[in-house]
N, C-alpha and C positions, 0 to 999 in steps of 0.2 A: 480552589478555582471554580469560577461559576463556567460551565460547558455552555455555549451558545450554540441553538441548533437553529439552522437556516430554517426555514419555511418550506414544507413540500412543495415541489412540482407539480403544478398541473398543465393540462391541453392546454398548448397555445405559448408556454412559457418560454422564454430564448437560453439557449445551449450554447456557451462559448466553447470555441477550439481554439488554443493557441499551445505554439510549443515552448516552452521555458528551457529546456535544454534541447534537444535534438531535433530537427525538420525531419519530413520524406521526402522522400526522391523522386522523380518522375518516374520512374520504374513500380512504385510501390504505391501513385494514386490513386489507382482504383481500389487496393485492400481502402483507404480511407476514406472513400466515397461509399464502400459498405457500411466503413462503420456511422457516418453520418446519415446516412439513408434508417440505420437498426434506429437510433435516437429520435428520428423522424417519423416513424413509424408508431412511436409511444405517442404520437401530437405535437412533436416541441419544436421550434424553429430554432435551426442552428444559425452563428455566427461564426465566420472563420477567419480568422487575425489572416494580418499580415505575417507573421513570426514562423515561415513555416518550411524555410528552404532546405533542403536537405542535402546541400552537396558540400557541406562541413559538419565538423562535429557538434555543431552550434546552429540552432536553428537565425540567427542572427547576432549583435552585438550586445551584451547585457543590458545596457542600458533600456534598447529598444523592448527586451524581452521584457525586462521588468514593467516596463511603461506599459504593457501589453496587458501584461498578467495584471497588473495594478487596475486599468483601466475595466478589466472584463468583472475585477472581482469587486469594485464600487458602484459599478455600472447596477440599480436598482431592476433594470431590465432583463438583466441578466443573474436569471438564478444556479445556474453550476456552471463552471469550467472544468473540458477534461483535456489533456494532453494528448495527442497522438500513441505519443508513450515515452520512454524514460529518456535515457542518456547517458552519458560519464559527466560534466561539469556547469550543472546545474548552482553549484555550489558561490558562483560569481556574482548570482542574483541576491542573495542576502542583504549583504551591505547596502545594496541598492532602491530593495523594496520599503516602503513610507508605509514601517509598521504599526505608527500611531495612526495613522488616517483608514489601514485595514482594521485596528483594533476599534476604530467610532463606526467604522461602517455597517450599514444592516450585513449579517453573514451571510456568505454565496459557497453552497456545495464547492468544494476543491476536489479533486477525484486523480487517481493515479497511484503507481509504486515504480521498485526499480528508484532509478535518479532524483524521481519524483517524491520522492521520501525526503531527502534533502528539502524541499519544499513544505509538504504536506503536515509534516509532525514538528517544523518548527514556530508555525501557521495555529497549530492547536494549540505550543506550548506559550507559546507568546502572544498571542491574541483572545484564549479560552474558544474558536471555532472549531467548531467538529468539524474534519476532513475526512475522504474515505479514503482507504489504503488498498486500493481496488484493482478490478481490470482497466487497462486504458483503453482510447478510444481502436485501435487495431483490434482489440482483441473483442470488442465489445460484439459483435455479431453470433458470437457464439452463443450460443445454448448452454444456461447452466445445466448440469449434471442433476440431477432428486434430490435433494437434500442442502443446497446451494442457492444463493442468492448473487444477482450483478449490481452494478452502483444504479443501473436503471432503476431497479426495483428498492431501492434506498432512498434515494432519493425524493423520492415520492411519498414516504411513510412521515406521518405526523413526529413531532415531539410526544415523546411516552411511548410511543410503537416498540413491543418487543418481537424481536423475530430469532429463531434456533438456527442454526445449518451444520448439520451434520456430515461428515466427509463421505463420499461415493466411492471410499476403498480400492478406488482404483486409480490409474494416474500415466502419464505420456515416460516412460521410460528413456527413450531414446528420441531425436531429429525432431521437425516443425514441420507444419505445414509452408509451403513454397505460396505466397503471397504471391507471387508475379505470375505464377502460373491457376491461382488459387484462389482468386482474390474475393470469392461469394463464400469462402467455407465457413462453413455455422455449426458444423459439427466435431468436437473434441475427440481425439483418435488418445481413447485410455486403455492402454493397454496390457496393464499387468497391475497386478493386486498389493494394494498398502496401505495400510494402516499407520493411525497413529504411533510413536514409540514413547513412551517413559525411558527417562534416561539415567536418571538419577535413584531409584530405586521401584523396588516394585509395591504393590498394593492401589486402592481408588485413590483419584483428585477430585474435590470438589471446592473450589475456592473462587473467590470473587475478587472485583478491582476496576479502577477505571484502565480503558486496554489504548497502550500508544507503543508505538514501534516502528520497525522498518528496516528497509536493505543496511546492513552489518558495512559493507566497503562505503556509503554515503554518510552513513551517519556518526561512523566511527572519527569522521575526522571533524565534525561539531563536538562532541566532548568537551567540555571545559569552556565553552562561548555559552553567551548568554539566547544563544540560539537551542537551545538541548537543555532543559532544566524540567527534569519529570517530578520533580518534587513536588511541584506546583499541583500537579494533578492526585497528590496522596497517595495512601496505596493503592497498587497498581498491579495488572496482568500484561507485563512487556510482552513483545512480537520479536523478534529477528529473523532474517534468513538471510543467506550468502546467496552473491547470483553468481559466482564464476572463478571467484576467489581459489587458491589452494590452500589446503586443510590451515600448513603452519601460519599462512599472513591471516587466515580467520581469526585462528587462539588467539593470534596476540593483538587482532584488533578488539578480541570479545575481551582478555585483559586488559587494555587499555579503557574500554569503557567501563568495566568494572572496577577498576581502579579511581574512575574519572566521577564515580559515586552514582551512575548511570540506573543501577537494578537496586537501588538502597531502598525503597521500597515496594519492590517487588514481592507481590504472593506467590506468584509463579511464571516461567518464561515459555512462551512459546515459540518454537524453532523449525522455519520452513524447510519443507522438502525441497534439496537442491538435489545441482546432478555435477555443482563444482567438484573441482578432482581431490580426495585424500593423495597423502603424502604417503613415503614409503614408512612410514611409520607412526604413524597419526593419520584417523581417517573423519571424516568430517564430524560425527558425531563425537567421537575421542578430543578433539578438538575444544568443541561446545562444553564436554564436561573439566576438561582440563582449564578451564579458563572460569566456568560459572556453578562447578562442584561448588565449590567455596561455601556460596551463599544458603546451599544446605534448604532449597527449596524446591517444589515441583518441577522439572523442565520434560516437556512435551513434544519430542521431535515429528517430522515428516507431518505437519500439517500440510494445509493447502495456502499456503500465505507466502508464498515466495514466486519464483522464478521456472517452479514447474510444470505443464498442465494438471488439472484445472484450477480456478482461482476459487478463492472464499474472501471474500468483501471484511474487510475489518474495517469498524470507526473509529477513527482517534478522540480520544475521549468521551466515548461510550462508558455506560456499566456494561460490565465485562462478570459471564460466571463460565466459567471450565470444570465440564463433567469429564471423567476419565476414566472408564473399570475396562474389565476383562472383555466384557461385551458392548459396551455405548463409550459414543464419545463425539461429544456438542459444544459449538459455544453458540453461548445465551446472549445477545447483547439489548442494552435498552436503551433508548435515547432519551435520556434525563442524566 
């Protein structure tokens, strides 16, 4: 597959906000006028759909979401779309969105994770458009960490740009920030120390691949639709994390994808840090190996690519390199 990378961002370019699964609430406005204001602040003029109520699970009807997201991401005026943030039933828009008409169109930055994964990596795989698998727009005010990058700073970077980020070894353990009471916070509360884990045995990784992935509970159930075909992409450095799941509905959603020929060529899998709950007898990592042992290839738990603070920016169909020893541990990625 030929990877299509949108055109950087520059001063002056327009920012769509729409929600494809979830709205906010009027409770929770101002966190999202921060984070429009953080996007504002780089030069870019935001635009903000209609799609955006929050007092159901659905920021509106599929249809209208679809016609929204369709809309923003043909829209030549507009170069990235980010979502508010995720959701649970994102999943309705598929059949809906006029995938040959995003496949002819110039490519528009997609950005978001969580629900948005349903989205975002089926967007890559069916279209060849790099997506990022990023912070959403709530969360975008923050301050990355040293060694981290945001979809901001992605966004922006040429075709051929390589950029590292390396994890801040530390991480939000416990609670959130309270948005209604909080709603300017820019600053990540990490609180305890953590490192990458190897899970599958010990010794370095250093392997390469194009890198596509995403939330385990959304994507697990594209499996086997023509929406989920990573083959397309060659071999490859998969992503997964759980947001909330417990350990046993993880394994067997991780065997079902593996089963579904989902990591068939995988070099190696990367597996975010959650804080979903182990079982009394299987614990979340136990889980991951009981289900993706098999394949008898790197897996790299407790990244920063999931559902815990802080975030690390993955592109969907980037080149992808994973460093791993006793002391260092990077991903490399390149947009070509």
């Amino acid at each position: 597959m030929l990877v299509r990378y949108p055109r950087p961002l520059r001063p002056g370019d327009r920012v769509g906000v729409t929600s494809p699964s979830s709205g906010v609430s009027k409770e929770l406005r101002a966190r999202l006028d921060a984070g429009i204001r953080t996007v504002k602040a780089r030069g870019y003029d935001v635009v903000v759909g209609d799609c955006m109520d929050g007092t159901g699970h659905v920021s509106a009807p599929a249809k209208d979401r679809a016609a929204e997201l369709m809309a923003m991401l043909t829209d030549p005026t507009i170069r990235a779309v980010v979502p508010p943030w995720g959701g649970e039933t994102a999943i309705d828009l598929l059949p809906v969105l006029d995938w040959d008409r995003l496949r002819a169109a110039e490519p528009t930055w997609l950005v978001g994770f969580s629900d948005m994964s349903t989205i975002i990596t089926p967007l890559t795989l069916v279209t060849g458009t790099a997506t990022i698998h990023g912070n959403n727009l709530m969360d975008t005010p923050y301050r990355a960490p040293e060694g981290l990058a945001t979809w901001l700073d992605i966004v922006a970077a040429p075709t051929g740009h390589q950029f590292t980020q390396t994890p801040p070894n530390r991480y939000r353990a416990t609670g959130w920030d309270e948005y209604r009471t909080q709603p300017d916070v820019s600053e990540f509360t990490l609180d305890t120390p953590g490192r990458w884990t190897r899970l599958d045995a010990d010794g370095d990784v250093d392997v390469e691949g194009r890198l596509i992935g995403g939330c385990i509970e959304t994507l697990s159930n594209l499996t086997g639709t023509p929406y989920l075909d990573p083959e397309r992409l060659g071999e490859s450095i998969m992503y997964v994390e759980a947001a909330e799941d417990q350990a046993f509905t993880i394994c067997r959603n991780l065997h079902g994808m593996r089963l579904a020929g989902f990591f068939d060529n995988a070099n190696a899998i990367l597996v975010g840090r959650t804080r979903a709950p182990d079982a009394d007898s299987l614990t979340q990592h136990e889980a991951v190996m009981d289900a993706l042992g098999p394949l008898n290839i790197p897996i790299i738990a407790d990244v920063e690519c999931g559902h815990v603070p802080p975030y690390l920016p993955i592109v969907n169909g980037a080149n992808g390199r994973v460093v791993h020893t006793a002391t260092r541990s990077e991903l490399i990625q390149t947009l070509t």
